[in-house]
C-alpha positions as CSV (number, residue, x, y, z in Angstrom):
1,X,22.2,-16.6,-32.7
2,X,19.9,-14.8,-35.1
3,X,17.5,-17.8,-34.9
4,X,17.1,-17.9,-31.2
5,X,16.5,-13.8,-30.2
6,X,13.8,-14.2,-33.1
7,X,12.3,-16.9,-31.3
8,X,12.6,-14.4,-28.1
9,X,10.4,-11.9,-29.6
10,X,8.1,-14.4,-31.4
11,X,7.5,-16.4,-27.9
12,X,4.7,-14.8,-25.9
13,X,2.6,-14.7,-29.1
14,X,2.7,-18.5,-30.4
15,X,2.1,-18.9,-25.7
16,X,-0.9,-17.1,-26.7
17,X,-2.4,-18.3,-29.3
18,X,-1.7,-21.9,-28.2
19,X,-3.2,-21.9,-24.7
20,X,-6.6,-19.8,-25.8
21,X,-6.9,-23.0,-28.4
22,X,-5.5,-26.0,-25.6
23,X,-4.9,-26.6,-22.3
24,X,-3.9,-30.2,-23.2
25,X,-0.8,-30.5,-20.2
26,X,1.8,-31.9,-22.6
27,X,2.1,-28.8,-25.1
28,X,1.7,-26.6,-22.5
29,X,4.9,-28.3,-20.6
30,X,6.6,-28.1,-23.8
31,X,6.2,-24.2,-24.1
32,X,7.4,-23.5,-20.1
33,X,10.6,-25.3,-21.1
34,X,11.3,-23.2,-24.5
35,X,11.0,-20.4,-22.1
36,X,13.3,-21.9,-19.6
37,X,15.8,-22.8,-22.0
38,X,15.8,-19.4,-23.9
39,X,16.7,-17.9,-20.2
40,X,19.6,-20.0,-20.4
41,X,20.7,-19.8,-23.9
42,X,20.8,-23.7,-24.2
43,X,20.3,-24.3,-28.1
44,X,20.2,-28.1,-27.7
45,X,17.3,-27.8,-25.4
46,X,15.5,-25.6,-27.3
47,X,15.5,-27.6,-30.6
48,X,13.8,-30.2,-28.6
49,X,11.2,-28.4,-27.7
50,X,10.5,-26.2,-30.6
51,X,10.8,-30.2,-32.5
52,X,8.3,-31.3,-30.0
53,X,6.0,-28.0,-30.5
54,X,6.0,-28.6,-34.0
55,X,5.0,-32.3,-33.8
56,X,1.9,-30.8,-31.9
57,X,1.0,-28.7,-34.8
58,X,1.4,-31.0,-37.4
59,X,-1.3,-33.4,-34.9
60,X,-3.7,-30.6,-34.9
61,X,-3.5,-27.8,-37.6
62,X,-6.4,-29.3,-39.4
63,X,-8.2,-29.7,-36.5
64,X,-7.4,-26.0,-35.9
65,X,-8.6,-25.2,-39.1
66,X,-11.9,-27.2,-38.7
67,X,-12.8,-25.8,-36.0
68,X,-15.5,-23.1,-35.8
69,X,-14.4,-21.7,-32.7
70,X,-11.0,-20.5,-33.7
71,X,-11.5,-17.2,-35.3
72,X,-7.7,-16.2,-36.2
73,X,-6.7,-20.1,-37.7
74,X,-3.8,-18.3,-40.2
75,X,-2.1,-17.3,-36.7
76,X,-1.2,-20.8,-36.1
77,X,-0.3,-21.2,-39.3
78,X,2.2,-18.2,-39.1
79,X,3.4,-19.8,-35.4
80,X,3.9,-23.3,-37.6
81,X,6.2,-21.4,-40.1
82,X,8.2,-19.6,-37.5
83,X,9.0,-22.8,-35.8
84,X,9.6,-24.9,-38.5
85,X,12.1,-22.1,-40.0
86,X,13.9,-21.9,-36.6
87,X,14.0,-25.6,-35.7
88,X,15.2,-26.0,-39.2
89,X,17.8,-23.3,-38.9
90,X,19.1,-24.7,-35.5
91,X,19.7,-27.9,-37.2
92,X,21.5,-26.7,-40.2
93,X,23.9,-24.7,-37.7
94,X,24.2,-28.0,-35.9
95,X,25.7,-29.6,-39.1
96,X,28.1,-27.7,-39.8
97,X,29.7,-27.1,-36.6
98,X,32.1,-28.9,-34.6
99,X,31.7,-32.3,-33.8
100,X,30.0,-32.6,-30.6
101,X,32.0,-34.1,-27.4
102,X,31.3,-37.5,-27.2
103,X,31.3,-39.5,-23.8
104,X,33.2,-42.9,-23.3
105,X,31.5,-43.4,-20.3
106,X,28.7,-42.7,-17.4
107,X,29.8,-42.8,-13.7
108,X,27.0,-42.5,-11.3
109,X,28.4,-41.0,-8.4
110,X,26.1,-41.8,-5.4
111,X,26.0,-43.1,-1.8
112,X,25.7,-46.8,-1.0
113,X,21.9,-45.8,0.8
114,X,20.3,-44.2,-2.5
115,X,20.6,-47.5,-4.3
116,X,16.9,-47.5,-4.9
117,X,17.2,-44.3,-7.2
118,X,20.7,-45.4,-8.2
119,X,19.2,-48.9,-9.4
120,X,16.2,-46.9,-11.4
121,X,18.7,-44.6,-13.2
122,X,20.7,-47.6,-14.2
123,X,17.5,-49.9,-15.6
124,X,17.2,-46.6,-17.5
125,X,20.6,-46.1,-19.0
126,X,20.6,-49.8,-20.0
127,X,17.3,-49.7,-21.8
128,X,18.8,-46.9,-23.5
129,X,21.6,-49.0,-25.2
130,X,24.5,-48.8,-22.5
131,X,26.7,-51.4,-22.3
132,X,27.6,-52.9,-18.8
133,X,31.1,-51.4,-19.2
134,X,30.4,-48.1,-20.4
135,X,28.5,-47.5,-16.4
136,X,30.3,-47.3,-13.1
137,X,28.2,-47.6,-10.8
138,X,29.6,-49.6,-7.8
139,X,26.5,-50.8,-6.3
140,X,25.4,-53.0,-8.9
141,X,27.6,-56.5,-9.6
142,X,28.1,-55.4,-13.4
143,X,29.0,-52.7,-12.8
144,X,30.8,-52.5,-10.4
145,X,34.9,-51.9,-10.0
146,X,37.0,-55.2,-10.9
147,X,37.6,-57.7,-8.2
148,X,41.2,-57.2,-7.7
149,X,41.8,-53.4,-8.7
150,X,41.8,-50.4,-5.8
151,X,39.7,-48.1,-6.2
152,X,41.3,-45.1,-6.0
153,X,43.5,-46.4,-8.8
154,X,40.4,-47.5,-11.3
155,X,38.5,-44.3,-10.1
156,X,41.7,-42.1,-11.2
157,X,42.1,-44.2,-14.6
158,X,38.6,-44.2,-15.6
159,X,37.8,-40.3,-14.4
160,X,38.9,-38.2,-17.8
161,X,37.1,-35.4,-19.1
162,X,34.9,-37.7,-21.5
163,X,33.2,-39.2,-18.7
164,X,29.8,-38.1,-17.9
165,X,29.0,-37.9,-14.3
166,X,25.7,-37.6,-12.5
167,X,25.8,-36.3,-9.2
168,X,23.1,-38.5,-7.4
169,X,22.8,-36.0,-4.6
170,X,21.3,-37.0,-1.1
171,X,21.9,-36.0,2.5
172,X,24.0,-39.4,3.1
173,X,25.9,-38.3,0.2
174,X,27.6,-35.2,1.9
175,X,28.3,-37.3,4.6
176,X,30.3,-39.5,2.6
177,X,34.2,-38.7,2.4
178,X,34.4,-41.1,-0.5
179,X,31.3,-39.1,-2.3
180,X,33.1,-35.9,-1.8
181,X,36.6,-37.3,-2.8
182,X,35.0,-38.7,-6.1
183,X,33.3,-35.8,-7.2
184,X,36.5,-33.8,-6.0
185,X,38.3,-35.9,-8.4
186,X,35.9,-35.6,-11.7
187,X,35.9,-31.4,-10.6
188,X,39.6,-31.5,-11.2
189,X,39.6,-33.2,-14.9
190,X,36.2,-31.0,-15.8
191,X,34.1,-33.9,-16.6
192,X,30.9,-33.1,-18.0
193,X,27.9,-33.5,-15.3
194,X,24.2,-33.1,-14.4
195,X,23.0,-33.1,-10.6
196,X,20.1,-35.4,-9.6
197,X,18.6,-35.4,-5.9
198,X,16.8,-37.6,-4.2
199,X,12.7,-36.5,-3.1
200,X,14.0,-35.1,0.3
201,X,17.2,-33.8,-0.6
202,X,17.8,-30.8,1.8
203,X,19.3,-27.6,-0.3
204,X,20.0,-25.7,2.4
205,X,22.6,-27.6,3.4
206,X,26.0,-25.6,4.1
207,X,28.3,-28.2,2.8
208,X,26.4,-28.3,-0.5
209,X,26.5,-25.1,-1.2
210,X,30.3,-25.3,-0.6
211,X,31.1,-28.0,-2.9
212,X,33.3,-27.4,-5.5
213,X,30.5,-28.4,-8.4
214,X,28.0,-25.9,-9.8
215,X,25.3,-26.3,-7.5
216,X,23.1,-23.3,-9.4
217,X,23.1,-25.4,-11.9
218,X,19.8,-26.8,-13.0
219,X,19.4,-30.4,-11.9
220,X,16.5,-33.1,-12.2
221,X,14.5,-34.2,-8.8
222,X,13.5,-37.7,-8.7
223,X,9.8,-37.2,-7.7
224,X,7.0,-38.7,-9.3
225,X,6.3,-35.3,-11.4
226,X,6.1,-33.8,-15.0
227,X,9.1,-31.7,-14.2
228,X,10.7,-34.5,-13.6
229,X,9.9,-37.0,-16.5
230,X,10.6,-34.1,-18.7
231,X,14.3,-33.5,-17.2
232,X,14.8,-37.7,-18.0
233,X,13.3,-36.7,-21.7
234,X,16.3,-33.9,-22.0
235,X,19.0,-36.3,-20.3
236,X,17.9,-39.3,-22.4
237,X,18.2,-37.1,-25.7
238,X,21.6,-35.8,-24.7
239,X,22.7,-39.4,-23.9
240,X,21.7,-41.1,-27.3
241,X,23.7,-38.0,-28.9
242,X,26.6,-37.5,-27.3
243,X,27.0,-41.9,-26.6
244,X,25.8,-42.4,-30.3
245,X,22.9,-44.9,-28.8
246,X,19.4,-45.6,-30.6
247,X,16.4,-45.9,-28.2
248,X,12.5,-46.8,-30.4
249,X,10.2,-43.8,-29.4
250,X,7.7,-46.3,-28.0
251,X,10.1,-48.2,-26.3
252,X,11.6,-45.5,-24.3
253,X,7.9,-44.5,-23.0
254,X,7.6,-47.6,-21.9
255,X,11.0,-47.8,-19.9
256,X,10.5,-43.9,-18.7
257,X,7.3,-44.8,-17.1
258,X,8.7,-48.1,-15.4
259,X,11.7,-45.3,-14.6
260,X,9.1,-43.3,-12.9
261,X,7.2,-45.9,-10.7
262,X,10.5,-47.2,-9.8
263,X,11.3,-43.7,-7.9
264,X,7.3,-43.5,-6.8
């Protein structure tokens, strides 16, 4: 896209100008994941963060303006334009493509020992707006599979390609022949996944590097961190999307930072 090889080119001066004026952490974070996500090519992430960029400048262009120490304020102002014209370029091109895939449903695929981080993911999902039956997640009584129905049966109904899976990665987890099985089985349809790990998730580990998943793919780490809490802001974004939920912006703080004391 026109829009994002711009941005490319444009990057290392708007980095520059922004971190002579700030080092306020949240902006900052903002610009190493444009940079991340221009590596990959992923246009959704990107129009987060250039939308969350551009938030900061309308917050503090005045204040740019005002103050006496800025000597160059018209380069932010020429940063401001070039975001606002890509971000609202990215979202034009949005509306008038395809529909995007939506999901039916979220199975959290996880070993019966993680069910600390497995509960704190699920406390999440339902603040966002999930409905009990839209989650499988077997350790939890809602949520759970239906007294009555094997397993391998509901598992092979309910797996299609618009389920969304997250891989809740541990070192129990490769020990588990019904993990491996289960993520075998959402492999085969192509379902739609992210991988999550648990604090002392070992990467080394053969098996997991032989697993029939994308393991180079990038993943979130459930450790009390800003890498971290910014990976839950990207999942929660393409979960409202692609579920059609609703989440108030001061709500989901709030639930994010219960999300993140519950994995402390």
């Amino acid at each position: 896209m026109r829009e994002l090889k711009k941005l490319e080119l444009e990057y290392e001066g708007i980095r520059s100008s922004i971190s002579k004026y700030t080092s306020d952490g949240s902006v900052i974070n903002f610009l190493d994941g444009l940079k991340e996500q221009l590596k990959k090519n992923d246009a959704e992430a990107i129009s987060y963060y250039i939308e969350e960029i551009c938030k900061w400048y309308d917050l503090n262009i005045t204040e740019i303006h005002n103050n006496e120490f800025v000597i160059n304020p018209s380069e932010h102002d020429r940063n401001k334009k070039i975001l606002e014209e890509i971000r609202d370029s990215l979202k034009n091109s949005e509306n008038v493509s395809e529909d995007k895939f939506m999901y039916s449903k979220i199975l959290l695929s996880h070993s019966s020992s993680d069910t600390k981080y497995g509960d704190a993911l699920r406390k999440l999902f339902i603040a966002l707006g999930l409905k009990n039956e839209q989650l499988i997640y077997t350790s939890h009584p809602l949520n759970k599979i239906p007294i009555g129905d094997n397993i391998f049966d509901y598992l092979k109904e309910n797996i299609q390609k618009d389920i969304f899976v997250i891989y809740l990665w541990s070192n129990e987890y490769l020990k588990s022949a019904a993990c491996l099985n289960e993520m075998g089985a959402t492999w085969i349809v192509e379902s739609d996944y992210i991988n999550i790990y648990t604090p002392d998730f070992d990467f080394n580990n053969t098996q997991y590097h032989n697993c029939a998943v994308d393991t180079k793919k990038m993943g979130i780490i459930l450790k009390d961190d800003e890498r971290c809490k910014i990976g839950m802001v990207e999942l929660k974004n393409k979960l409202l999307e692609r579920l059609g939920l609703t989440i108030d912006e001061q709500e989901w703080v709030y639930h994010l930072d219960e999300f993140m004391k519950d994995i402390k």
